[in-house]
KOLPA-748552 format. One line per 5 residues: number of its first residue (from 1); for each residue x, y, z of C-alpha. Coordinates in steps of 0.5 Angstrom, whole numbers. Layout:
N
NUM	X/Y/Z; ...
END
This chain:
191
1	71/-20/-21; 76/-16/-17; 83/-20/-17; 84/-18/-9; 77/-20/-8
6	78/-28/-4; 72/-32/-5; 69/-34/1; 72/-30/6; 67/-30/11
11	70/-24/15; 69/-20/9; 63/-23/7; 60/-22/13; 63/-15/16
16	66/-12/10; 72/-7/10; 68/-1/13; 71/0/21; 65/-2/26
21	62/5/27; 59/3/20; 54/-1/22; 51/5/27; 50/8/20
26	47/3/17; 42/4/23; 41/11/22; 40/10/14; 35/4/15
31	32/8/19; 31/16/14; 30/11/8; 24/8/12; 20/14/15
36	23/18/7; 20/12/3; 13/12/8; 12/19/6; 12/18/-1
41	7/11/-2; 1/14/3; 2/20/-2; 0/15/-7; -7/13/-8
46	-9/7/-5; -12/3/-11; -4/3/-13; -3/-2/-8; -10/-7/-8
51	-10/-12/-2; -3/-8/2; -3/-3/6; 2/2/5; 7/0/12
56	5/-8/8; 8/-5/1; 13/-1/4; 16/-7/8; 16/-11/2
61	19/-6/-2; 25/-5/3; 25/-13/5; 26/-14/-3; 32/-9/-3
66	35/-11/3; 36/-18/2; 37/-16/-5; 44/-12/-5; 49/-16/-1
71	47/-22/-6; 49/-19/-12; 54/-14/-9; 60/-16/-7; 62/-9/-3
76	55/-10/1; 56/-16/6; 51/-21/8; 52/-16/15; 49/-11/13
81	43/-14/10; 42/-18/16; 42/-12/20; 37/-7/16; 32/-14/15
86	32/-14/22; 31/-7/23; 25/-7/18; 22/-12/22; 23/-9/29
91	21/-2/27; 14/-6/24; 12/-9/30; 14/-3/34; 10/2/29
96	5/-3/30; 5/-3/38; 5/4/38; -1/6/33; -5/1/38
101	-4/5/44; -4/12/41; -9/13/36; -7/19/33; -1/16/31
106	-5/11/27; -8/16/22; -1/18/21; 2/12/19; -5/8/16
111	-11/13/12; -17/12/14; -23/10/11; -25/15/6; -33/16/4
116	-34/15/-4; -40/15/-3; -46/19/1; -53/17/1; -53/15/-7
121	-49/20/-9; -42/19/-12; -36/25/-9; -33/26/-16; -28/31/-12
126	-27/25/-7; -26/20/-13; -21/26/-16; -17/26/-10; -16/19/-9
131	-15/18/-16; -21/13/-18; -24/12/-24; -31/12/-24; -31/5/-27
136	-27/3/-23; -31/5/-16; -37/3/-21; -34/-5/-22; -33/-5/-15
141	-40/-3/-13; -42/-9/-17; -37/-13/-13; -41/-12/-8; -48/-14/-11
146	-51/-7/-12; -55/-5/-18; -57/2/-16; -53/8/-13; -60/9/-9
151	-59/2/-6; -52/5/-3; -53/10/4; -45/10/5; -38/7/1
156	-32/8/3; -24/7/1; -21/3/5; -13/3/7; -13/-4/2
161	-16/-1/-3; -23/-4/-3; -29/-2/-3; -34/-2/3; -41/-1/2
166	-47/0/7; -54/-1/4; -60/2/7; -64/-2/11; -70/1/6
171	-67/3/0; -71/9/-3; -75/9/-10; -68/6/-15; -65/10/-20
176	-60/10/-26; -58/2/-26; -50/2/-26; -50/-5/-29; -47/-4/-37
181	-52/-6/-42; -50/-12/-47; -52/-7/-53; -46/-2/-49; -41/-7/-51
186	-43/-10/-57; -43/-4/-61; -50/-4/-63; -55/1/-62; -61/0/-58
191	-68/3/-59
END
């Protein structure tokens, strides 16, 4: 511990050495970190981040950091995490109000739902693009109580990470089962 540092000074504690301008800055670097650090998560697929959506992920991230810093720095006061927890905050709700009034705004910040499946039939390239492994999307159609891709007219990736499924009214005549079978499992042969 620093010698010049006296514990429980509550001016340094709270505002710090830096002249007050300072805490504008903090304003602004909340701010690029935040738009930067959004960027890079909806690059990511979605199933990285099963249940959050992107805006969720990232305001746990940046709210963890956050509080984080002025606890274990003694160089970065209480202030300053105040002010970008606060931040963090605002900027959702507001992120949140404006997307509900401008919807293409809301495609910008929230993916839209991506069809994975078209009338029984698995879009590999989609599957490619969103970084989903086939047994994956196989598993979660089983979640779904389906037992044959023929039985699916639609699926789609939801920004959370799920996986919704339309089944036909009718289904046509049923193909292939995705339901493993016991012997794929055990090792053993079947006849």
């Amino acid at each position: 511990m620093n010698p010049d540092i006296v514990p429980f000074d509550l001016h340094r504690m709270f505002i710090g050495e830096v002249p007050p301008l300072f805490l504008a800055e903090i304003v602004v670097r909340t701010l690029i970190i935040y738009a930067y650090a959004l960027s890079i998560i909806r690059i990511l697929s979605k199933r990285g981040m099963p249940e959050l959506t992107p805006l969720e992920y990232l305001l746990i991230v940046a709210m963890g950091s956050a509080a984080g810093d002025p606890m274990f720095h003694t160089d970065v006061p209480l202030l300053y995490g105040m002010i970008v927890l606060t931040l963090l905050i605002v900027m959702r709700r507001g992120i949140i109000y404006i997307t509900q009034r401008v919807e293409p705004l809301e495609h910008l910040v929230e993916a839209p739902p991506v069809m994975i499946v078209d009338h029984g039939r698995i879009l590999r390239d989609v599957l490619r693009h969103e970084e989903i492994e086939m047994g994956s999307l196989l598993a979660e159609l089983r979640h779904n109580g389906v037992r044959h891709l023929s039985e699916v007219e639609f699926a789609y990736l939801e920004p959370d990470g799920k996986v919704s499924v339309f089944r036909y009214d009718d289904p046509p005549e049923l193909a292939e089962t995705i339901i493993p079978h016991h012997d794929d499992y055990c090792g053993e042969q079947t006849a």
